[in-house]
N, C-alpha and C positions, 0 to 999 in steps of 0.2 A: 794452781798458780797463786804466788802469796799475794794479799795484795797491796796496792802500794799505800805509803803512810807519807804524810804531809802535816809539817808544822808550821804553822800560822803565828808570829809575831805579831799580839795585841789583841785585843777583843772590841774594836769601835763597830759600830754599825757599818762601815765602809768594807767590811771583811763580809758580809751574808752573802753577796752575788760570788766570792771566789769561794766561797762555801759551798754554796749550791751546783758551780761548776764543777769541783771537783767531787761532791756525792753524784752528779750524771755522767763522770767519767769513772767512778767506782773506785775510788780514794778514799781512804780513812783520814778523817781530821781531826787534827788536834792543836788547839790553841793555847797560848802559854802568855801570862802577863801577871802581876802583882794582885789585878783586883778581878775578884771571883765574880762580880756581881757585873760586870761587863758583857753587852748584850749576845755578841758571836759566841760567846761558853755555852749558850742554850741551843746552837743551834749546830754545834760541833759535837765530835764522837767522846773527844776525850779533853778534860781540862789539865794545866799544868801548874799550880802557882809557884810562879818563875819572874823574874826582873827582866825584862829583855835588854835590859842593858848590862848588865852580867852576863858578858861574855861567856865566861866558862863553868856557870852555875847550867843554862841553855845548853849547851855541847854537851854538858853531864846528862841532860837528858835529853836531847837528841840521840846519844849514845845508844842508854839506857834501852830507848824505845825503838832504835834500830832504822829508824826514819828515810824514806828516799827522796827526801827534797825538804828545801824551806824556802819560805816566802814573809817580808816582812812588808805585805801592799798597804800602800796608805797611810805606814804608821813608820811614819821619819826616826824617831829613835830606835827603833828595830835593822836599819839596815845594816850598816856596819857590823852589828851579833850577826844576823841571817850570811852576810860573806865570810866571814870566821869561820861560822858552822861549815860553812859550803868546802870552805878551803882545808880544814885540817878533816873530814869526813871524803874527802873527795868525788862529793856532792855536784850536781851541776850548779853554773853558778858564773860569775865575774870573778877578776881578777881582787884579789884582799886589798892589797894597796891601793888600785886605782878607786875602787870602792871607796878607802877613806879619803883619798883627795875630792871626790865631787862629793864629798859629804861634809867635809867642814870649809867653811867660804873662806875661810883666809887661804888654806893652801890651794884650794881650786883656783883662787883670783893669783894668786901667784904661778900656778900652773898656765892656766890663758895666757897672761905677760908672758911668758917665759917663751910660748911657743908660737907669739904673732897674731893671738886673736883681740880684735877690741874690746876692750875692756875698761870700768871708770878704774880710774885710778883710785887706789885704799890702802887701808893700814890695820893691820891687826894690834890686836891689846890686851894686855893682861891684868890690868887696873885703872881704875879712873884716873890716876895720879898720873900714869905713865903717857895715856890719849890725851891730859888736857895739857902736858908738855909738849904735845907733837901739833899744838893747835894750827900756828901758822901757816904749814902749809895747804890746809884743806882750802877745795875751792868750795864757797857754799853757794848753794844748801849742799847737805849733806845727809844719807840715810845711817844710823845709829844702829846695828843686829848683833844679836848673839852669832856666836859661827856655828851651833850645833841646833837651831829650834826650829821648828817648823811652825805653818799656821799661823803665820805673823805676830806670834808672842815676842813680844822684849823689841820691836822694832818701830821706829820713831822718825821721821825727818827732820831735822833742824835748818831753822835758817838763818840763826846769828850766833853768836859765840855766847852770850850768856846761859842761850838754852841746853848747853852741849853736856852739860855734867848733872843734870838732871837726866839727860836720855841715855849717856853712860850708864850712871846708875841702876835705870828699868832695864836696859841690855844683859849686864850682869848677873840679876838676879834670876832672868830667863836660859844663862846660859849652864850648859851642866859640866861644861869644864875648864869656863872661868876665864872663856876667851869671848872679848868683842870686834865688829868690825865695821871700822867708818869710812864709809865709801862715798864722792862722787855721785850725786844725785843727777842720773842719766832724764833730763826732762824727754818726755815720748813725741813720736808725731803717731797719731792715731792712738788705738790700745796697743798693751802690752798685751801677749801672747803665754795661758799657760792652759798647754795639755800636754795629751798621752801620744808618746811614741812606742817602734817596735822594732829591736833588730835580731835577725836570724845569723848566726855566724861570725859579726860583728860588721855586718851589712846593715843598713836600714833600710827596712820593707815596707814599712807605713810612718808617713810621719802629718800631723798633724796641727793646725794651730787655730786657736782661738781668740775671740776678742776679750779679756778681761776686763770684767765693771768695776767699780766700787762706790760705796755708797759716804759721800765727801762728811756726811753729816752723823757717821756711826762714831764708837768711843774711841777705834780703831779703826782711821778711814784705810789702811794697807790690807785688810782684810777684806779675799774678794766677794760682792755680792750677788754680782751674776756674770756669765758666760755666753758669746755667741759666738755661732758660727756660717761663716766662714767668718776669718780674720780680716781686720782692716789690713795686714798689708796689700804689696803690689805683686804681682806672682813672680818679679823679680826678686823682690826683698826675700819673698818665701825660698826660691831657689835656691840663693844666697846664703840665708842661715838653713837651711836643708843641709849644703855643701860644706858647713861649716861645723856642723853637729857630727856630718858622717866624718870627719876630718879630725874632731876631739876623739869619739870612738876608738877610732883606729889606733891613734897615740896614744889610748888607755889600754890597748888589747880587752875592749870589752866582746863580749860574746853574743848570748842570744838572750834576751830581756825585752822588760818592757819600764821605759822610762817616763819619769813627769819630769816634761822640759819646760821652762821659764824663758821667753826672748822678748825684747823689742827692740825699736828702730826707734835711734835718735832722735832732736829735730836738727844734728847735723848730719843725716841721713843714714848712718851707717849702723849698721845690724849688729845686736849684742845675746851671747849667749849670757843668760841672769844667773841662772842654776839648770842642772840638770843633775835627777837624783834616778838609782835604777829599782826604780819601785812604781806600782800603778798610783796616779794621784789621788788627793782627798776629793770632797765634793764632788764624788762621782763619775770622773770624768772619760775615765776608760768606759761605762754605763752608757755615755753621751754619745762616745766614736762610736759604739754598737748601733745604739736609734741611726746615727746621724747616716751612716755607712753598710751597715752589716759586718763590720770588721769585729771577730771579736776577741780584742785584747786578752781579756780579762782568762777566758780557757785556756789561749795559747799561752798565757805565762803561769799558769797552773801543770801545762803540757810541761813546756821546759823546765818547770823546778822539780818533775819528778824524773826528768833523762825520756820524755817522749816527745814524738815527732810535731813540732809547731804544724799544722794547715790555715792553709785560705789566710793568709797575712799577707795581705794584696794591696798597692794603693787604689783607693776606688776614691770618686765622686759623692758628695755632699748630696743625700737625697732630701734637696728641700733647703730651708734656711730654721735654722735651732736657737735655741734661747734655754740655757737655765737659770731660773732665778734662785738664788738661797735664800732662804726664808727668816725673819730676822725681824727683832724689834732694839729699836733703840733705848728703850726705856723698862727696865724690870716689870714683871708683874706676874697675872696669872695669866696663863693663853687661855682666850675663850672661841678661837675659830679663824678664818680664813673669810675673808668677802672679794668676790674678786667680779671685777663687772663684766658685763654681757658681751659687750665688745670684744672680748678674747677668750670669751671660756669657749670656745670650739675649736681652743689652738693648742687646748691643753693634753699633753699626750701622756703625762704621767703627772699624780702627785704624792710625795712621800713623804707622809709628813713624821715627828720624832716622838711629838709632845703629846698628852693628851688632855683634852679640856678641865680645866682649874689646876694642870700643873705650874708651877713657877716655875718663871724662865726668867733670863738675866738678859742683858745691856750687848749687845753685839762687840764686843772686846777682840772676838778671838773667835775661830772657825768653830771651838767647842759649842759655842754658843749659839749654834744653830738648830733651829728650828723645823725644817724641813726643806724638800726641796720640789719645785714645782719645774715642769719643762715638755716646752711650745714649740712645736712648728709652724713654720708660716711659708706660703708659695712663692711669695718672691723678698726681694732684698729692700722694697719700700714697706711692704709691712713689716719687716723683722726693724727695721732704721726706725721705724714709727710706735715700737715694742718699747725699744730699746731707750727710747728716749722718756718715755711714757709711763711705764711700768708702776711706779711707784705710785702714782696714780688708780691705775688699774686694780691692785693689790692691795689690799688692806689685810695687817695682823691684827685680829683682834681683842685688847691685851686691857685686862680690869689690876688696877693700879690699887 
């Protein structure tokens, strides 16, 4: 029996756990991206150097190497190539099109209007010249994004008009095909919500949501710093966008995937799909449903990208209350270690850390710039409330300037 071969879009560290899934389901891998020296290449069968955003440089060797599936998990500029690939290989996979609508935010926000979900109001752009002509009708503040970047690159909020053509600017330069977008700054009640979903057939079978942190005092306060779970919604609100997710699905003819969805809840109450991309998210978080749950994402969308049978993609209960913290300094230096106090080191269930002692590490800008990640369990919802508030406290990076 030959066996199956799997192409992995990218080489971040986010890729070793769908690495190691598919070498214990007996999958040959092979990863394909620009820079050789990217950590997954060492831990994969075969390397490829390829653009992943070269569409049809990819498909040439996709070809080539005769490939039964691809996955672009974690690594947002890979998706849209990995459904091309799917689509003209006749690969399993989503649909090409609907793939590029939930991948660039202008047509997704126009896709939502169009078919009755809430959404802030926005406007796409093709140069500064043309957004700060259309000033007027913004209501502010307003959030400033590329439509193609992932990891909070190029993304800004504004709250007055003088600031707007400066945050133009930094959107532009992050974006890779020269389109911006200014939206409508949805103020939250609670956290916003971003994890990993699962749909079999174009069903969803697991869906999931989290509390997103962020740290107000990083160089990039939109970049998240930690994760907990369960979510502050209300398990109406959850129901709600549940029903409201499986509802975009359907009107995509999406299939069987696994998605990083973005939600929250106004504080005029009402529930907003943010993004939804069909790829496992950064920061580990398909990783997190597995502790949190048993569910585990991360194989069955390894199953599905090669044509076999997704199992056990079940909704189940939160074993516990979870917390991931990302790891992160505000200020450059060398990393010299981790101090974390007594009061929580027995809640720690994993740590993973990136760097190693007297490397240089940078200014928390951007998810790149992470450090590592630590993540706690706690028995009930006043310890994890007492975590979560806390934390920073708790935690020390410790970083020689």
């Amino acid at each position: 029996m030959k066996q199956k071969k799997l192409m992995l879009l990218g080489g971040l560290r986010y890729l070793l756990p769908v690495i190691d899934a598919a070498h214990k389901l007996g999958i040959y891998v092979i990863t394909c991206d620009y820079l050789p020296d990217n950590i997954a290449h060492k831990y994969s069968d075969e390397y490829r150097n390829v653009s992943i955003v070269d569409k049809e440089a990819v498909l040439a060797v996709a070809r080539e190497l005769q490939i039964d599936g691809i996955m672009s998990f974690a690594v947002d500029p890979g998706v849209i190539t990995a459904a091309y690939v799917q689509e003209q290989m006749g690969l399993p996979g989503n649909p090409y099109e609907s793939v590029c609508i939930l991948q660039n935010k202008d047509r997704f926000r126009d896709f939502l209007t169009k078919n009755g979900f809430n959404v802030p109001k926005s406007m796409g752009f093709s140069s500064v010249e043309e957004a700060m002509a259309e000033r007027y009708w913004f209501p502010w503040p307003v959030i400033v994004k590329p439509t193609d970047s992932a990891g909070s690159k190029g993304v800004t909020r504004v709250d007055r008009l003088e600031d707007l053509e400066v945050a133009l600017k930094v959107a532009f330069e992050h974006s890779l095909s020269g389109r911006v977008i200014v939206e409508e700054f949805i103020e939250k009640q609670g956290c916003s919500s971003d994890s990993d979903c699962f749909s079999v057939d174009g069903r969803l079978k697991f869906v999931s949501f989290s509390a997103q942190r962020f740290d107000e005092d990083a160089p990039n306060p939109y970049t998240p710093s930690a994760f907990s779970w369960p979510s502050t919604f209300t398990k109406e609100q959850e129901a709600e966008l549940t029903s409201e997710i499986q509802r975009l699905l359907t009107l995509l003819g999406m299939r069987t995937s696994i998605y990083n969805i973005e939600t929250r809840v106004g504080v005029n109450g009402k529930p907003y799909i943010m993004e939804v991309s069909p790829r496992g998210g950064g920061n580990r978080l398909a990783e997190m449903v597995r502790f949190a749950t048993g569910v585990d994402l991360i194989t069955n969308a390894v199953r599905a990208a090669v044509g076999e049978e997704v199992v056990n993609v079940e909704q189940k209960p939160y074993d516990g209350h979870w917390a991931e913290v990302v790891l992160h300094t505000n200020k450059p230096g060398f990393f010299q270690g981790i101090k974390v106090s007594s009061r929580i080191k027995d809640k720690i269930v994993d740590l993973n850390l990136w760097v190693g002692t007297g490397e240089a590490v940078s200014s928390f800008s951007g998810a790149n710039n992470t450090i590592g990640t630590m993540i706690f369990r706690f028995k009930s919802e006043e310890e994890l409330k007492d975590f979560v508030q806390n934390y920073r406290c708790e935690i020390e990076i410790l970083i020689k300037h």
